[in-house]
C-alpha positions in Angstrom: -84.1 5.9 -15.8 -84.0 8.9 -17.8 -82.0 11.4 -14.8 -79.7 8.0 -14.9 -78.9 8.6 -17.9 -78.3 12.8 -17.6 -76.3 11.8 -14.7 -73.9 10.1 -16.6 -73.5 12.2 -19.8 -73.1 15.1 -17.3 -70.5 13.3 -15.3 -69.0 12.5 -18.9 -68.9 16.0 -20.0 -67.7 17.4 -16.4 -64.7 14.8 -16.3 -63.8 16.1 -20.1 -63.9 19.7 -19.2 -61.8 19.3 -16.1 -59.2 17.3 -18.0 -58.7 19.6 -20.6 -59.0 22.6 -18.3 -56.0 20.4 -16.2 -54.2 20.6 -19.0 -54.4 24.2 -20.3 -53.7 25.0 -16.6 -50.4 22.9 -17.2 -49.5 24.8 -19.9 -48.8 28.1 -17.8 -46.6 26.0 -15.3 -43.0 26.9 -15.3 -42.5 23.3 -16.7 -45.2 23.7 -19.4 -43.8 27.2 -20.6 -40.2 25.5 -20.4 -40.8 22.7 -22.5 -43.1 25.1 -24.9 -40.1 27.1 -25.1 -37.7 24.3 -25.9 -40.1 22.8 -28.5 -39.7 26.6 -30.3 -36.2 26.8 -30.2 -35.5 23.2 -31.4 -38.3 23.9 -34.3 -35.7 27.4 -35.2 -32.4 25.9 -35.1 -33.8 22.9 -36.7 -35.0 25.4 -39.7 -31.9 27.7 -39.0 -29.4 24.6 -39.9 -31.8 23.6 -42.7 -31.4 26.5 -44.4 -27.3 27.2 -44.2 -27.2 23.4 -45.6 -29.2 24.7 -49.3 -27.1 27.8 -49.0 -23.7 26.0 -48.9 -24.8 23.5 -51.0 -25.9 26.8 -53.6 -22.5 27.7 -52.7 -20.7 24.6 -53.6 -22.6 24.2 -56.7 -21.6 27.5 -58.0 -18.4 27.7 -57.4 -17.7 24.2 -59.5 -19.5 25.9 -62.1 -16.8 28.6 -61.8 -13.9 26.4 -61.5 -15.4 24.4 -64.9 -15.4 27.7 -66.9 -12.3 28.8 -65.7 -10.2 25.3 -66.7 -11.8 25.3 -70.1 -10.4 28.8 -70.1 -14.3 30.7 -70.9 -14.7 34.0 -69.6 -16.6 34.2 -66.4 -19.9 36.6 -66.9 -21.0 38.2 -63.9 -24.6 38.5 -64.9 -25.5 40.0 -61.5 -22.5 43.1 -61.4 -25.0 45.3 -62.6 -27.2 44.5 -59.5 -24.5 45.1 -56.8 -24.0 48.7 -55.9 -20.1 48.0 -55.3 -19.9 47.6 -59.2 -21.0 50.5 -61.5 -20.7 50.2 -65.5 -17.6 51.8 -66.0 -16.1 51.9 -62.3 -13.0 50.9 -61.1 -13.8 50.8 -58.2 -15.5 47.3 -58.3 -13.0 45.5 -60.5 -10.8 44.2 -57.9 
């Protein structure tokens, strides 16, 4: 009874290993590496097209701000000039 019983937990275990060994082995197909590499690229162009959507939406939001100082007719600080290397304190080169 008891080799009954090792025959079948080994025939368990083998069957397991050769499925998952079936499917690592599918992995390294032409197919497998093709859908791996679609998978990738859609997970990039999702996070691509994510991340121009918060910039224009940065974008957007700033430049209402702008357009609300500039109809109440208050002067638009640049408080990052300073930070540009275009701009120098002083240069004319920057005001534009």
């Amino acid at each position: 009874m008891k080799r009954l019983l090792w025959l079948g937990v080994g025939l368990a275990v083998g069957a397991i290993v050769v499925r998952k060994l079936t499917q690592k082995a599918e992995e390294f197909t032409p197919t497998g590496i093709a859908t791996s590499l679609s998978q990738s690229a859609g997970g990039l162009v999702e996070s691509v097209r994510s991340f121009v959507e918060d910039v224009r939406d940065g974008m957007a939001e700033r430049e209402e701000q702008i357009h609300e100082a500039f109809a109440e007719g208050v002067l638009y600080e640049d408080k990052f000039a300073e930070l540009r290397e275009d701009t120098q304190p002083g240069s004319q080169e920057g005001n534009r």
